[in-house]
C-alpha positions as CSV (number, residue, x, y, z in Angstrom):
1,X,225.7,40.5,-3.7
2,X,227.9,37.8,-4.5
3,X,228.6,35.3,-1.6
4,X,232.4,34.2,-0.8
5,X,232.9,31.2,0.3
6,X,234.6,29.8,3.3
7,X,237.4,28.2,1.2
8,X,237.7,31.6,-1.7
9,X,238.3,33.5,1.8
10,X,241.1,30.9,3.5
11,X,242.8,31.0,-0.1
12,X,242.8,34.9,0.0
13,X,244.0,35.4,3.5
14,X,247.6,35.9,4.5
15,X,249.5,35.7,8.0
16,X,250.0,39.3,10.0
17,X,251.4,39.4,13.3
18,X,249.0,40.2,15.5
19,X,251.4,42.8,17.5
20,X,251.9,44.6,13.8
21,X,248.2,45.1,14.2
22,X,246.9,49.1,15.1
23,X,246.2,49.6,18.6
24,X,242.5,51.1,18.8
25,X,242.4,53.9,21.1
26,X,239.4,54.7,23.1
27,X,237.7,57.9,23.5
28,X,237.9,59.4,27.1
29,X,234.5,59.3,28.0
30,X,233.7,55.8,26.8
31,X,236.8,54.9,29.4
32,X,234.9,56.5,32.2
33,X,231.9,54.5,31.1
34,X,233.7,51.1,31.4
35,X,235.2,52.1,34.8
36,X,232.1,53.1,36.3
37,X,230.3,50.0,34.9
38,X,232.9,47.3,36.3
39,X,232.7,49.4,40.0
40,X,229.6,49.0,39.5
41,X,229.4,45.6,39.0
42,X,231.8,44.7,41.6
43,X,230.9,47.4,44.4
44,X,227.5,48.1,44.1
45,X,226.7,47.9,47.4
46,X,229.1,50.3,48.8
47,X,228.0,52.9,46.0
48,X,224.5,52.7,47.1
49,X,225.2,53.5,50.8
50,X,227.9,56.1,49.7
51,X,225.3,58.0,47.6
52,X,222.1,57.6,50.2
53,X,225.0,58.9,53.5
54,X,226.2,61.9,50.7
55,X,222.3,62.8,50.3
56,X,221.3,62.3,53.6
57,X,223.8,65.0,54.6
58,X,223.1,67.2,52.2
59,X,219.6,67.3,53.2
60,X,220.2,67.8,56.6
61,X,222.2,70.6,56.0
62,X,219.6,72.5,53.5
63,X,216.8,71.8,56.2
64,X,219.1,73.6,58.6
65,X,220.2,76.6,56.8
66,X,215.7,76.8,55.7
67,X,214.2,76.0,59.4
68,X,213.0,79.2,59.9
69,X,211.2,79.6,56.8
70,X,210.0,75.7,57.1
71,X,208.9,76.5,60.3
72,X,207.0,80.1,59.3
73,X,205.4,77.4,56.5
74,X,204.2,74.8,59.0
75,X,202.6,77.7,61.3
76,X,200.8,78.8,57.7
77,X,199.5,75.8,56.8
78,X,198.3,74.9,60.2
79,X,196.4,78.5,59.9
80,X,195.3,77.9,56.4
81,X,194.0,74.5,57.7
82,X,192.2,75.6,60.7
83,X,190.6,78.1,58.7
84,X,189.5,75.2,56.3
85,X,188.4,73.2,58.4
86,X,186.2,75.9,60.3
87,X,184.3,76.8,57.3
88,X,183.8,73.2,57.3
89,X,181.5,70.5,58.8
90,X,184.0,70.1,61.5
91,X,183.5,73.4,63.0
92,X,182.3,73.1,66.4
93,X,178.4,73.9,66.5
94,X,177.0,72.6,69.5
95,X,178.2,73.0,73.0
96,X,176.1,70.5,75.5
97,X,176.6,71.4,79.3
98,X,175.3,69.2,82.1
99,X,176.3,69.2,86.1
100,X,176.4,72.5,86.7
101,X,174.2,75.4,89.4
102,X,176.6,77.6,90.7
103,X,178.6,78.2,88.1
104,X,177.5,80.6,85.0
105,X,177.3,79.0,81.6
106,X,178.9,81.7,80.6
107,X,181.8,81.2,82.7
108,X,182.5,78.0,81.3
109,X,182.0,79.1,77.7
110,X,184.6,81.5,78.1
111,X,186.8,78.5,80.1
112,X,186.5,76.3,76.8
113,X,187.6,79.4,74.4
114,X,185.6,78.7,71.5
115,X,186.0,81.0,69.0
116,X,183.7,80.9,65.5
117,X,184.6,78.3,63.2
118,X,187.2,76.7,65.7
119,X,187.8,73.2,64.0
120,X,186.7,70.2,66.4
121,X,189.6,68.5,64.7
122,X,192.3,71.2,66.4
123,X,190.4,71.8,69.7
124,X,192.5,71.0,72.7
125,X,190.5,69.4,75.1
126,X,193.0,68.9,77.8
127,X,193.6,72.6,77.9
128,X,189.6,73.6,78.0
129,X,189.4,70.8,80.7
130,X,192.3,72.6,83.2
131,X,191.2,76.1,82.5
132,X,187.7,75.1,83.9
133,X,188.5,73.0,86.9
134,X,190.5,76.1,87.8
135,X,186.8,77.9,87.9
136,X,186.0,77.7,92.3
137,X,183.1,76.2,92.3
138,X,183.9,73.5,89.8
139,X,185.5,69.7,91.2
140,X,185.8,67.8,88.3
141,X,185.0,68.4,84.4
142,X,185.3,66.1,81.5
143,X,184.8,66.8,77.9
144,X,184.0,64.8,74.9
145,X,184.7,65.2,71.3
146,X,181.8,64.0,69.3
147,X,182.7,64.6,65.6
148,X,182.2,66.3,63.4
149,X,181.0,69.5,65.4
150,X,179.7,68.8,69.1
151,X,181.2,69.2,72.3
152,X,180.0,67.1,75.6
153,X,181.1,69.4,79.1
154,X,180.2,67.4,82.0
155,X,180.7,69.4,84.9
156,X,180.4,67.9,89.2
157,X,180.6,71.0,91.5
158,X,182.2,70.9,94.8
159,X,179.5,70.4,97.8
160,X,178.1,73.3,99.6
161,X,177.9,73.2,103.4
162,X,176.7,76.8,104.8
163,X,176.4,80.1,103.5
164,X,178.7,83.2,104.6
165,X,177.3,86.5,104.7
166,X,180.0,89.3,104.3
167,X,179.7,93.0,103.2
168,X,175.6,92.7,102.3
169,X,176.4,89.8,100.1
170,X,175.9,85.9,100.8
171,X,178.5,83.2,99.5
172,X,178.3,79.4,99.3
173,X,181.3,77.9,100.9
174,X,182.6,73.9,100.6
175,X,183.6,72.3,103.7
176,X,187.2,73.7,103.2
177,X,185.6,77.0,104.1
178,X,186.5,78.6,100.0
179,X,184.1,80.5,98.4
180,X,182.4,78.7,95.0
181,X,179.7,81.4,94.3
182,X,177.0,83.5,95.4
183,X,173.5,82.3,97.0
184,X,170.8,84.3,94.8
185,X,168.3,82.1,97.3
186,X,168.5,78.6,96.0
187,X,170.3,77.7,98.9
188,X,168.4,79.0,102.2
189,X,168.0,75.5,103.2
190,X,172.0,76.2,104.0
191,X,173.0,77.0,107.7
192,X,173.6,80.9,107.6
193,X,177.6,82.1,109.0
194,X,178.1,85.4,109.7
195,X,181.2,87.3,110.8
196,X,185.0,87.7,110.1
197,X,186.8,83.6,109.9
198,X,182.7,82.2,110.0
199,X,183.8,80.3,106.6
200,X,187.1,78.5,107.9
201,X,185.3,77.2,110.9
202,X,181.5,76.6,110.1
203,X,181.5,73.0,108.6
204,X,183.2,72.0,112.6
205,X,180.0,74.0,114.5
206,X,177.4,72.7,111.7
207,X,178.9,69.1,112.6
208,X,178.6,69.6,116.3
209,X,175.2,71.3,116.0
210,X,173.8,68.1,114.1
211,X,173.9,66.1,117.5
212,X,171.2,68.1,118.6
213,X,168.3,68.4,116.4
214,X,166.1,71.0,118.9
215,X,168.5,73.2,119.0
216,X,168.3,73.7,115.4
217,X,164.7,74.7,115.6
218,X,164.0,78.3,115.1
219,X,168.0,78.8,114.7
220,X,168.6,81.6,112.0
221,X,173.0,82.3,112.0
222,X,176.2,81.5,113.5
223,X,177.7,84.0,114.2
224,X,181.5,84.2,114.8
225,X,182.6,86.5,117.2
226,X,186.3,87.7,117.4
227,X,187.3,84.6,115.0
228,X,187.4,82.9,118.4
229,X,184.4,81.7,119.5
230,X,180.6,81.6,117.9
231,X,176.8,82.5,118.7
232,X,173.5,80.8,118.4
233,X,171.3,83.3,116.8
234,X,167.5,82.5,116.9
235,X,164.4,83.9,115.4
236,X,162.9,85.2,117.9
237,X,166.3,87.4,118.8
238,X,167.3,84.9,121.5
239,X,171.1,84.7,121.3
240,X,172.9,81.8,122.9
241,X,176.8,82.8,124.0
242,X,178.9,79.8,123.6
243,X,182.4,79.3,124.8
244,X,185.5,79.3,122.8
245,X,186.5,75.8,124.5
246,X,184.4,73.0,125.5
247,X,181.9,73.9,122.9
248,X,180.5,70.7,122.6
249,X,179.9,70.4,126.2
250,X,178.0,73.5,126.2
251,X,175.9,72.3,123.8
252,X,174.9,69.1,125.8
253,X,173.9,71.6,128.5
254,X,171.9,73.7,126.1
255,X,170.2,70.5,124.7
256,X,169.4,68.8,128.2
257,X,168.1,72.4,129.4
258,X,165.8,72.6,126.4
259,X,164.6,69.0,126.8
260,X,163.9,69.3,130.4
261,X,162.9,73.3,131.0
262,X,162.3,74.9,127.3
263,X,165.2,77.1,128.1
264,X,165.2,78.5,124.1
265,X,161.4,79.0,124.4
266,X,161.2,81.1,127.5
267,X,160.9,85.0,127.7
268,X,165.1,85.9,127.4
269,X,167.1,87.6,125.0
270,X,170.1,85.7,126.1
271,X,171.5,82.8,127.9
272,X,175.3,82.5,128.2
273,X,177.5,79.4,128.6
274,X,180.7,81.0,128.3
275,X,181.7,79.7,131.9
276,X,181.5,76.0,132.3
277,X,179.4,75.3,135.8
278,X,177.1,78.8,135.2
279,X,174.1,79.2,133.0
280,X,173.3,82.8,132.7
281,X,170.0,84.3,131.1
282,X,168.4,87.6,130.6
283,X,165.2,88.5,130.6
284,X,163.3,90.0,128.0
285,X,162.3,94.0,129.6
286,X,158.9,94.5,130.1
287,X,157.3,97.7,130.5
288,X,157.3,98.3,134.1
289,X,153.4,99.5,135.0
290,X,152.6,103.3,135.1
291,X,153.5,104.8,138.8
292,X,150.2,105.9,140.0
């Protein structure tokens, strides 16, 4: 290649007007390119949020017209991942109960609802926990998660305060006179009830009653008569009539009589205190001697 020099060039050149010169013409898409380039440049910004606003919308709307097939998915994928997660280690295994007499175990399995290989992970324990308490013999319950697999139910009973017998069977009532289960004999220590409204009003005679431990001796039911007005029943089938007002008096007169004269220990199958100033008793029959 042979090399021209600066002067050899200067010597060979010639003036041209430059507006003589062939306009170059450029191709339609490399215009475009240059536009889009200096926006670009100068407005980049604005594009940015123009193009996130345009997708944004766009996305919104496709979610919309797909929720219900979104939604079917979620639901599948929550099944798919309980099932996982059951055949896992997080399956609940153990099941530790604590706090309870009268009611079943059984009763509160069933409360909790757990089925085989329900995940510990999915378990809702606030739901468990209100479907128990709502068992009647149950006051509060709390349950723990203890991960991966164990479950903590500690359960506090409401109190018992007498027993109700109706129909041949024996129930455990609170002080608010509601059944919470059935005595199988753990509870004879209990005060005994017997008769239609016994429950609603027995923690109110079993209160008044405590004043006065000899009366207690020997004393086998309460029984309500009427749903007005109760009965001492005794062991030895003495049965003490007590008023349906001034009950608490009567039994200051019943307890100074049995302090003073052994009234409950004498040879009567009853004593009334229905009336206020009068104590009534009757004898017990004896056989009258062979007429001779």
């Amino acid at each position: 290649m042979q090399q021209v020099g600066t002067k050899a060039f200067v010597a060979g050149a010639r003036v041209i007007d430059p507006r003589a010169l062939p306009v170059h013409v450029s191709a339609p898409r490399r215009r475009l390119r240059n536009n889009f380039g200096r926006t670009w440049i100068l407005h980049r910004i604005a594009v940015v949020r123009i193009v996130v606003a345009v997708v944004a919308v766009v996305a919104v709307g496709v979610l919309y017209e797909t929720r219900d097939a979104v939604i079917q998915a979620g639901a599948n994928l929550a099944v798919v991942a309980q099932g996982q997660l059951g055949h896992t280690s997080f399956a609940i295994g153990e099941i530790s109960i604590s706090g309870q007499s009268l009611t079943s175990e059984q009763s509160i399995f069933d409360a909790l609802g757990v089925e085989p290989h329900t995940s510990s992970v999915s378990f809702d324990v606030e739901a468990a926990r209100q479907r128990i308490a709502e068992l009647p013999s149950v006051e509060t319950v709390n349950i723990r998660k203890i991960y991966p697999g164990d479950l903590v139910v500690t359960i506090t009973e409401k109190v018992p305060v007498a027993r109700w017998r109706v129909d041949g069977v024996t129930f455990v009532v609170d002080g608010e006179g509601e059944q919470i289960g059935e005595d199988h004999g753990t509870y004879s220590e209990l005060p005994l009830v017997v008769g239609d409204g016994a429950a609603d009003d027995a923690l109110g005679m079993i209160m008044a009653l405590k004043q006065y431990p000899h009366l207690q001796d020997g004393l086998v039911a309460l029984s309500r008569i009427a749903d007005r007005r109760w009965d001492l029943i005794y062991d030895t089938g003495l049965r003490v009539q007590l008023p349906e007002l001034g009950v608490a008096q009567a039994l200051k007169r019943l307890d100074y009589y049995q302090n003073d004269f052994q009234l409950l220990d004498r040879d009567v199958t009853q004593i009334d205190l229905r009336v206020a100033s009068i104590v009534a008793v009757r004898p017990t029959k004896t056989e009258e001697p062979p007429k001779k």
